[in-house]
KEDREN-335180 format. One record per atom (N, C-alpha, C): residue in one letter; x, y, z. Coordinates in pm, whole numbers, plus 50000, padded with zeros to 5 digits. Each point is the difference from the previous one (the first is absolute). Example, Ala and Ser with C-alpha at 12.3 -4.5 7.8 and 13.67 -1.06 7.14 Angstrom:
REM residues 2
A513194943150780/A499115011950000/A500905012050000/S499655010549928/S500825011950006/S499235010950073/
END
This chain:
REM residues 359
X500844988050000/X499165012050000/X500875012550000/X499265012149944/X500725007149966/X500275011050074/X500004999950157/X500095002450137/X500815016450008/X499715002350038/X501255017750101/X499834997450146/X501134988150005/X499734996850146/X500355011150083/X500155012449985/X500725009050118/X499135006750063/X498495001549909/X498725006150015/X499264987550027/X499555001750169/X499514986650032/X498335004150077/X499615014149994/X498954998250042/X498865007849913/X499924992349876/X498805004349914/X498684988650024/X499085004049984/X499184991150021/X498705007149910/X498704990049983/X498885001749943/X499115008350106/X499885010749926/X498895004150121/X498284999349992/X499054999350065/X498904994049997/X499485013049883/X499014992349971/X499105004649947/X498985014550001/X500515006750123/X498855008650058/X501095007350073/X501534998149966/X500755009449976/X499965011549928/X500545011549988/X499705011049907/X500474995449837/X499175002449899/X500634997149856/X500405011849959/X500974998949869/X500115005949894/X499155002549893/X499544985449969/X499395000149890/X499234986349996/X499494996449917/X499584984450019/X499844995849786/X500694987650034/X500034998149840/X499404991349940/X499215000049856/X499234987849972/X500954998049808/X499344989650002/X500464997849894/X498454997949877/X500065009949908/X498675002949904/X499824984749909/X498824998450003/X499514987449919/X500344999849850/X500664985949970/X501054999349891/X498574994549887/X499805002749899/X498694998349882/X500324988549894/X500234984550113/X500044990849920/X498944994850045/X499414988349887/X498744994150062/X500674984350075/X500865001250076/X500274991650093/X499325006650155/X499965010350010/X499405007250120/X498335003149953/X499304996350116/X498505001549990/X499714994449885/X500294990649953/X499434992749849/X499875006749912/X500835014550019/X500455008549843/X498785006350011/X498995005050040/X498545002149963/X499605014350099/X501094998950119/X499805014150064/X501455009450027/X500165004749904/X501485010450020/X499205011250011/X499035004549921/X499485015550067/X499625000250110/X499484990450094/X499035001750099/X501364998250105/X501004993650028/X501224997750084/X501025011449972/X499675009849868/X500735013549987/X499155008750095/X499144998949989/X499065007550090/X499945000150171/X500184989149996/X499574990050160/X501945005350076/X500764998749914/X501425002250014/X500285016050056/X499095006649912/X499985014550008/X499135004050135/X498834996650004/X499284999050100/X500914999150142/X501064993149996/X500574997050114/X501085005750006/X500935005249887/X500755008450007/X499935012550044/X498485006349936/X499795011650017/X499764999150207/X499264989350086/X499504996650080/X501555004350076/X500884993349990/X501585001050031/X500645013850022/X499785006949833/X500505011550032/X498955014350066/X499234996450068/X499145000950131/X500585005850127/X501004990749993/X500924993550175/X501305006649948/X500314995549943/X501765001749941/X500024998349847/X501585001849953/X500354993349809/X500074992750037/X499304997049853/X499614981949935/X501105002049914/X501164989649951/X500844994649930/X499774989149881/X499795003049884/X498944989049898/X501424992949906/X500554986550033/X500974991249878/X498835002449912/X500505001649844/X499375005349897/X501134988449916/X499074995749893/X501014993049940/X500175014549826/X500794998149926/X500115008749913/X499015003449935/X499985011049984/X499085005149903/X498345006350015/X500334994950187/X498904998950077/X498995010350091/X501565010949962/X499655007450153/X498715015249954/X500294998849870/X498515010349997/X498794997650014/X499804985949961/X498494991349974/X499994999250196/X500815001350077/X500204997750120/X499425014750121/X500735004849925/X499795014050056/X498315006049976/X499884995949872/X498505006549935/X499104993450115/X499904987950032/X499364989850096/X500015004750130/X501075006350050/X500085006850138/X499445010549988/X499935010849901/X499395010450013/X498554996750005/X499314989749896/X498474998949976/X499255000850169/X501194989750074/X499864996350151/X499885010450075/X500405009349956/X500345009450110/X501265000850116/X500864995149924/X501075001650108/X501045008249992/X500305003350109/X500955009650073/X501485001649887/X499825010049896/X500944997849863/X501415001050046/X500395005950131/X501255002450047/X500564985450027/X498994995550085/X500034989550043/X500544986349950/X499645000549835/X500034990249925/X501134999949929/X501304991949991/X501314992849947/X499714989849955/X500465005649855/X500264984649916/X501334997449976/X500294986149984/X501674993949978/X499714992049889/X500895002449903/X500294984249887/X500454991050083/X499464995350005/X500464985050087/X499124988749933/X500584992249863/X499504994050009/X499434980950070/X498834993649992/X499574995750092/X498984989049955/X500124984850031/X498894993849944/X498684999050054/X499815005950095/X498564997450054/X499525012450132/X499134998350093/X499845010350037/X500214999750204/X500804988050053/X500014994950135/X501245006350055/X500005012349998/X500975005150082/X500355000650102/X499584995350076/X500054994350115/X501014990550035/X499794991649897/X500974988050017/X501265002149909/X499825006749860/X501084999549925/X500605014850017/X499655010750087/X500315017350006/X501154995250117/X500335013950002/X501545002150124/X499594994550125/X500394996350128/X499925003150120/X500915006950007/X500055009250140/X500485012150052/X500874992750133/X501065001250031/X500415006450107/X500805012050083/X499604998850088/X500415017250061/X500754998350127/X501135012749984/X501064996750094/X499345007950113/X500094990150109/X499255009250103/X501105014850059/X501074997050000/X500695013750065/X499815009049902/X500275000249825/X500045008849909/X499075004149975/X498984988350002/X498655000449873/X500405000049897/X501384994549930/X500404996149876/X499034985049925/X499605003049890/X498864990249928/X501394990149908/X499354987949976/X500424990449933/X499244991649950/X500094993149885/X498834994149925/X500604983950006/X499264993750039/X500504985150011/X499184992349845/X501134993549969/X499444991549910/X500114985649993/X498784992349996/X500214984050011/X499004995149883/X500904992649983/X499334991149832/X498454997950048/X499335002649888/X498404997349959/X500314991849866/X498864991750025/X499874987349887/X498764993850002/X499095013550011/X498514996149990/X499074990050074/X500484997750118/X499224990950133/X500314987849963/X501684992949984/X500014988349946/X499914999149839/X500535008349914/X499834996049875/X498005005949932/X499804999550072/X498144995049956/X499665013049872/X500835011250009/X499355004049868/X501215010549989/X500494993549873/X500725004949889/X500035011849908/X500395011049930/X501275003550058/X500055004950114/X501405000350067/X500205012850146/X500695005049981/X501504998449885/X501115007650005/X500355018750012/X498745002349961/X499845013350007/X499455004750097/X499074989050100/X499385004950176/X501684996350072/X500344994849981/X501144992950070/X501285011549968/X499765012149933/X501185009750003/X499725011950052/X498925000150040/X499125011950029/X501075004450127/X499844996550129/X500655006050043/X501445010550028/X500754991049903/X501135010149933/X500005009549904/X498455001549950/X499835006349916/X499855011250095/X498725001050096/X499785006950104/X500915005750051/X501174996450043/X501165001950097/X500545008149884/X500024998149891/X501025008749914/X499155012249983/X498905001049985/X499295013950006/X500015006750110/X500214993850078/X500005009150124/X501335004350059/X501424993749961/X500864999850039/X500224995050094/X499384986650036/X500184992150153/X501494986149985/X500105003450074/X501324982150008/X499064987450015/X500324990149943/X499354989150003/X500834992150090/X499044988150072/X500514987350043/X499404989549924/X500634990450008/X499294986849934/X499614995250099/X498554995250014/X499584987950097/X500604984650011/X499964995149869/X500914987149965/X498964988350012/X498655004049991/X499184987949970/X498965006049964/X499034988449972/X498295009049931/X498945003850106/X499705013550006/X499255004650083/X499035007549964/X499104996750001/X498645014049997/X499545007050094/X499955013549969/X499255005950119/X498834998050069/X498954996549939/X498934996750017/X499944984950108/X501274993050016/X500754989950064/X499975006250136/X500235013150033/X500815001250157/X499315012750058/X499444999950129/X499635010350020/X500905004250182/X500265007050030/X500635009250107/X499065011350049/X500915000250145/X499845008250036/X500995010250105/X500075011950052/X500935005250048/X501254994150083/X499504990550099/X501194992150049/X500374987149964/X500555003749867/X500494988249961/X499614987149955/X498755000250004/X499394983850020/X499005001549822/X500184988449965/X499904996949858/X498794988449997/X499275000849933/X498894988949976/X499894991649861/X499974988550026/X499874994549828/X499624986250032/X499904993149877/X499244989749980/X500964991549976/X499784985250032/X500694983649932/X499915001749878/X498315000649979/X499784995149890/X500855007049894/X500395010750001/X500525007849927/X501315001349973/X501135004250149/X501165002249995/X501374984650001/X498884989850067/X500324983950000/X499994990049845/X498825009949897/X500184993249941/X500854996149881/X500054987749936/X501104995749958/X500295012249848/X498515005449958/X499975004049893/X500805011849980/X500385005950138/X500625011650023/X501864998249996/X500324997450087/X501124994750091/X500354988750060/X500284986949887/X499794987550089/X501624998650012/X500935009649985/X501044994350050/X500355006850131/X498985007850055/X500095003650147/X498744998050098/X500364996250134/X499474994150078/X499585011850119/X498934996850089/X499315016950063/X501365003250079/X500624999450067/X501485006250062/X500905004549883/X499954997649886/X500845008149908/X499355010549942/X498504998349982/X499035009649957/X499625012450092/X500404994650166/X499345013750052/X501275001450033/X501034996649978/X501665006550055/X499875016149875/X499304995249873/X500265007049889/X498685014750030/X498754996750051/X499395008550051/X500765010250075/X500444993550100/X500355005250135/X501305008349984/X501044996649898/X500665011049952/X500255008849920/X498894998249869/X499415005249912/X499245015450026/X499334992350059/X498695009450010/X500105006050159/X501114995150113/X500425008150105/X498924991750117/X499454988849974/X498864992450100/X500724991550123/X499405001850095/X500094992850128/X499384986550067/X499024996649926/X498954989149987/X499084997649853/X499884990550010/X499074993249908/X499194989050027/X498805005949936/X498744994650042/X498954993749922/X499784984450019/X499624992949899/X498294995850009/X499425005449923/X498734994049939/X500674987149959/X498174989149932/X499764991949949/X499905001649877/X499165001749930/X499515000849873/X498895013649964/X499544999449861/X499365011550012/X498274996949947/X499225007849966/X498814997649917/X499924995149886/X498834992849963/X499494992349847/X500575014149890/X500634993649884/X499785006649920/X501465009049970/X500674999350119/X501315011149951/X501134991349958/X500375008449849/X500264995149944/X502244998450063/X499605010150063/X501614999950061/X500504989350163/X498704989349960/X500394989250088/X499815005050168/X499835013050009/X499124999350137/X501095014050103/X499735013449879/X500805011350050/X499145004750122/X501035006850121/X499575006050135/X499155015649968/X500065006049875/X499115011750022/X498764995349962/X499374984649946/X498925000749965/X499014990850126/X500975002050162/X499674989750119/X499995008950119/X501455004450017/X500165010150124/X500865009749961/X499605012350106/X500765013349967/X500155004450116/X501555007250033/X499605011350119/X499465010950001/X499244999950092/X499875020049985/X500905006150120/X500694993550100/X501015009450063/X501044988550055/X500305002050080/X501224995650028/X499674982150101/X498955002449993/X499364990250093/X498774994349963/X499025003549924/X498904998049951/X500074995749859/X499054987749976/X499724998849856/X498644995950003/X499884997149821/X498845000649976/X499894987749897/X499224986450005/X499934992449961/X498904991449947/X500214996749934/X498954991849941/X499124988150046/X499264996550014/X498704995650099/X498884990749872/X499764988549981/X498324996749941/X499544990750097/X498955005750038/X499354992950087/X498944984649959/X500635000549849/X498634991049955/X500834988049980/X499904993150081/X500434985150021/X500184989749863/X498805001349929/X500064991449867/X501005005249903/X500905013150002/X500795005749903/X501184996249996/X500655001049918/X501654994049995/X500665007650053/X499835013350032/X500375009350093/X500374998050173/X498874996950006/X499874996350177/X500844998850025/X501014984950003/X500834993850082/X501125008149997/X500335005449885/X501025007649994/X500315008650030/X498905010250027/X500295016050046/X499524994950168/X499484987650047/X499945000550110/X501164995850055/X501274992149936/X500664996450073/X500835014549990/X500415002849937/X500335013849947/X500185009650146/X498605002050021/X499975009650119/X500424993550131/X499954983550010/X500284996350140/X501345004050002/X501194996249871/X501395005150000/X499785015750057/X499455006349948/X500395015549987/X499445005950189/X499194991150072/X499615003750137/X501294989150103/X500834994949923/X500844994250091/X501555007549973/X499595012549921/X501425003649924/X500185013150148/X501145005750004/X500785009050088/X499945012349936/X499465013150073/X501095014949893/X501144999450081/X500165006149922/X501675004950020/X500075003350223/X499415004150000/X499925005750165/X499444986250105/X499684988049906/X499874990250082/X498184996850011/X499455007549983/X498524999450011/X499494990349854/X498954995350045/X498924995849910/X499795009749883/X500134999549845/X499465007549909/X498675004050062/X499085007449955/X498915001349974/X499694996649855/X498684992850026/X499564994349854/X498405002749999/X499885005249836/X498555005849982/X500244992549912/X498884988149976/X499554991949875/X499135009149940/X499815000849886/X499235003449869/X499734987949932/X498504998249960/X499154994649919/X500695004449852/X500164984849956/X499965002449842/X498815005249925/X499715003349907/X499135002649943/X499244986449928/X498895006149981/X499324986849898/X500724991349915/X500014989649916/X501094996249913/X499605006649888/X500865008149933/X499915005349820/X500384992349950/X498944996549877/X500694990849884/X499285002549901/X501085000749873/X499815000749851/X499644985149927/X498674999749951/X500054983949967/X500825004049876/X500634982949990/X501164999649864/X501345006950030/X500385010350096/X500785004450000/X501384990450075/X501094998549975/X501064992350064/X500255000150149/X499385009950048/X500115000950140/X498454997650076/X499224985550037/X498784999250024/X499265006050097/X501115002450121/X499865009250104/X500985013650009/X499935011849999/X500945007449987/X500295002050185/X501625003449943/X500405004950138/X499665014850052/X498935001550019/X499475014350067/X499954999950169/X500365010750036/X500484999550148/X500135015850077/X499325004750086/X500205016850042/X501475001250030/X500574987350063/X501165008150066/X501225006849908/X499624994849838/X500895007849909/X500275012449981/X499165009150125/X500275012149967/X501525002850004/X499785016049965/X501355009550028/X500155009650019/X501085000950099/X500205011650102/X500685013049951/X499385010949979/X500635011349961/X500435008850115/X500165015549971/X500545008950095/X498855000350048/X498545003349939/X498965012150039/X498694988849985/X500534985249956/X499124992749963/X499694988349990/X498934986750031/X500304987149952/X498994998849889/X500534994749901/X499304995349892/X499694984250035/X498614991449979/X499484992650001/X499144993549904/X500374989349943/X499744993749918/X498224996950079/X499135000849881/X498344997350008/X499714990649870/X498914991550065/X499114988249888/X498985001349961/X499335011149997/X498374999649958/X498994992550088/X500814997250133/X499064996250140/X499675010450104/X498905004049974/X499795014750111/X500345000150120/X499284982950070/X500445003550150/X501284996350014/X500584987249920/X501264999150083/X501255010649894/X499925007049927/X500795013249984/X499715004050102/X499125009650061/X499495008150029/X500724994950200/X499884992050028/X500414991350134/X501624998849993/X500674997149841/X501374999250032/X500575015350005/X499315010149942/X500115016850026/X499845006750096/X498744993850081/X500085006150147/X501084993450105/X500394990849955/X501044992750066/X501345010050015/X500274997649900/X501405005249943/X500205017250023/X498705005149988/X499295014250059/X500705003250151/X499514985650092/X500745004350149/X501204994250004/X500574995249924/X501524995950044/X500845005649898/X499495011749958/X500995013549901/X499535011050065/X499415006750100/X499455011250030/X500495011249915/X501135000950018/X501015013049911/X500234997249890/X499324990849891/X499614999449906/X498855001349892/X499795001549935/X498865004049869/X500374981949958/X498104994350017/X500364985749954/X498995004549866/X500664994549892/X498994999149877/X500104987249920/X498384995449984/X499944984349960/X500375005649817/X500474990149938/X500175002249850/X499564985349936/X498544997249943/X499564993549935/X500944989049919/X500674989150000/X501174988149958/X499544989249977/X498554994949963/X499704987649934/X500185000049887/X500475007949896/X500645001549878/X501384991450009/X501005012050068/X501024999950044/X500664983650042/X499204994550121/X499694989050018/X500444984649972/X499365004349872/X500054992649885/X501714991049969/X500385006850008/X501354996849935/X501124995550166/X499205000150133/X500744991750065/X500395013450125/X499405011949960/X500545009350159/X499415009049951/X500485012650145/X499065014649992/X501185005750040/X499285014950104/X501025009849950/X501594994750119/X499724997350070/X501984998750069/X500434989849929/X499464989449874/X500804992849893/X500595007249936/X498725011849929/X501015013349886/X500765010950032/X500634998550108/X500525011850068/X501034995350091/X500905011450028/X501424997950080/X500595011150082/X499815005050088/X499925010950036/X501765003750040/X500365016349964/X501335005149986/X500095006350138/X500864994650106/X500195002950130/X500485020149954/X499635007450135/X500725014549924/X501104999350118/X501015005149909/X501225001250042/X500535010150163/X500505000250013/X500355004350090/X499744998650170/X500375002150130/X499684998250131/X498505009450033/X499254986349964/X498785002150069/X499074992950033/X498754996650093/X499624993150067/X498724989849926/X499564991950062/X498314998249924/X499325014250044/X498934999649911/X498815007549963/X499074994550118/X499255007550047/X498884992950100/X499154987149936/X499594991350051/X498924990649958/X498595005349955/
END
């Protein structure tokens, strides 16, 4: 790995840290995505959320060539914040930035930023091409003028979630499996966390919900919202393929430690109804509230066209953001293709010595 061992205390900072910017990557107009049949309506839905973004803070848009006016025109229709809005040639095969965009780390004495990069190869191979998601981050780092590290194995973001002290959350199903990294074993994998990304613990889920196609990622199960609290996924309906899993799920996550020695606090959330496209490759989609994402001024929240339980995962999320603006953004479109909005998005830590933002 491609290490500066002399700088030893950078680390990932949570989510609900202060940003810079937050970056997505714009929907690429092959008919391998959404069955070729909706690129206007995901230019739209893209914009919709961009404009939603630059709200809170700049939105940062990978643009593949040729792209960035048809891009821009789309943010304006939206209404968004025109200062706000950066486009990059960066080009890019698909639209999961999340998993294939930069992670950030930040030096806690400087607040010096660094962009970590670890091979993406599409959740195990499963969809072809990536070579162009898989450079993104140095592409990133070179626009911005950041130093890179190499991670030295395949990682997605959408894989790991943190929070302020150190402590890291992820899945078997995911970081264990063979499709990823089968020539390393979990003590070589979280040695690579833990000095990578600046972590002190790691913390293992089971598996994840029907339907995801990335073998069972932690933002579409549990999330923190502070340093001690998360928020997790819950079906109470016994006959579902769900159940067993998100129940064992939470017994791990009420036997887990924070950092200070106490019991997490854990708020289960109800999945939503099951969405499904008949004919479509995915029979159950992976739809889930806790995909939101955390801005400066805001959480964006993925919604299904279910009144009460939108409407129940909003008042939720309502009291455990107080000092936030929660806004639901309509994603059974979106959906479709395997995630919502903290799949398309990656948020740019802002530089310099300063604290979290209130909750």
């Amino acid at each position: 790995m491609a290490l500066l061992m002399d700088d030893t205390d950078f680390r990932m900072p949570p989510e609900w840290a202060r940003h810079e910017a937050v970056w997505l990557s714009w929907p690429v107009r092959d008919p391998r995505h959404w069955g070729g049949v909706k690129a206007e309506l995901m230019d739209a839905k893209f914009a919709e959320i961009a404009a939603a973004i630059s709200r809170s803070e700049v939105v940062r848009i990978n643009a593949n060539p040729g792209e960035a006016g048809r891009i821009r025109e789309a943010c304006d229709r939206a209404r968004a914040v025109p200062e706000r809005v950066e486009v990059f040639e960066h080009a890019h095969d698909d639209v999961w930035c999340r998993d294939h965009g930069p992670i950030f780390v930040k030096q806690e004495n400087s607040g010096a930023l660094r962009v970590t990069d670890w091979k993406f190869n599409a959740w195990g191979g499963k969809f072809p091409p990536w070579d162009l998601d898989n450079a993104v981050p140095r592409a990133v780092a070179e626009s911005l003028g950041l130093p890179v590290v190499s991670g030295g194995m395949v990682l997605e973001g959408g894989a790991i979630e943190v929070n302020g002290a150190g402590q890291l959350l992820t899945t078997e199903a995911v970081m264990l499996n063979a499709n990823r990294n089968p020539h390393l074993g979990r003590e070589e994998i979280e040695a690579r966390l833990r000095e990578v990304l600046g972590m002190r613990e790691i913390l293992w889920l089971g598996r994840g919900i029907e339907g995801d196609d990335t073998d069972g990622h932690i933002d579409d199960i549990a999330r923190f919202v502070d340093d001690a609290t998360l928020v997790a996924c819950h079906e109470p309906d016994r006959a579902s393929p769900n159940h067993a899993v998100l129940q064992e799920n939470l017994e791990r996550l009420r036997g887990f430690r924070a950092a200070d020695g106490r019991s997490f606090e854990v708020v289960p959330f109800h999945l939503p109804q099951a969405c499904e496209v008949p004919g479509w490759r995915l029979p159950v989609l992976p739809a889930s509230y806790v995909n939101f994402l955390i801005l400066n001024e805001a959480v964006l929240v993925p919604t299904f066209r279910q009144a009460r339980n939108d409407d129940r995962a909003l008042g939720m999320l309502r009291e455990l953001f107080p000092g936030r603006r929660v806004e639901g953004i309509d994603c059974l479109d979106l959906v479709e293709e395997g995630g919502t909005l903290h799949c398309i998005s990656q948020q740019q830590p802002a530089a310099g010595v300063s604290g979290a933002i209130p909750v």
